[in-house]
N, C-alpha and C positions, 0 to 999 in steps of 0.2 A: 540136306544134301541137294543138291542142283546139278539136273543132265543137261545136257545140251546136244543140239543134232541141227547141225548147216546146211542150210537148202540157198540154192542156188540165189534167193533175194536177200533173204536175211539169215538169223541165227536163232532159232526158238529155244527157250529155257522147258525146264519141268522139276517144280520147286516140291519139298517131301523132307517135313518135319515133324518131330515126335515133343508133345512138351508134357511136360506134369499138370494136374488140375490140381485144384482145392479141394477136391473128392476123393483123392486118393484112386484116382482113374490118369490114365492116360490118352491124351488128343491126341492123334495121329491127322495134319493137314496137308494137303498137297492140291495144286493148282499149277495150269501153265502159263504160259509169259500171255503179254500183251495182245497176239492173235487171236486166242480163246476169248473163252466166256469168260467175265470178270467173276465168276463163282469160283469158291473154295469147297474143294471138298474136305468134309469132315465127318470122323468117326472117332469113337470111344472106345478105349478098350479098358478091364479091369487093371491088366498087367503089364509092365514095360514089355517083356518079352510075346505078350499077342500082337502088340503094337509093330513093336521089331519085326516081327515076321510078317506082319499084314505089309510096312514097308518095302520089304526085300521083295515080296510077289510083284508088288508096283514098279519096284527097278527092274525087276525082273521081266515085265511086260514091255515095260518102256525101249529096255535094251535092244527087245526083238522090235524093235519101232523104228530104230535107228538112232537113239540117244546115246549118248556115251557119258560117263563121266570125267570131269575136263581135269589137264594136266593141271598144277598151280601155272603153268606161264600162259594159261588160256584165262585166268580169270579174268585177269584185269580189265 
């Protein structure tokens, strides 16, 4: 999933995905656009659903930041 939130110069992203390992664990990654740090964060979780939830707090935080999730005619 990808927030976005427009400041006055540009347009900052804040990217947050969940994938499968080969461990029967799930990666939870998230990182922001091009102004940040080129670091990723990353965590593991046992279960899709801790992962889920750790996700949603991140949107959750991000929201009160002033990200939003974009329409589809915002993506392009």
């Amino acid at each position: 999933m990808r927030l976005l939130r427009k400041t006055t110069r540009s347009v900052r992203y804040y990217s947050i995905a969940v994938y499968p390992t080969l461990f029967d664990d799930y990666l939870l990654l998230h990182h922001c656009g091009p102004d940040c740090s080129d670091k990723s964060t990353k965590a593991y979780f046992k279960t899709k659903k801790e992962a889920l939830l750790q996700s949603l707090n991140i949107i959750s935080e991000k929201q009160k930041n002033g990200f939003k999730i974009p329409q589809p005619s915002q993506i392009a």
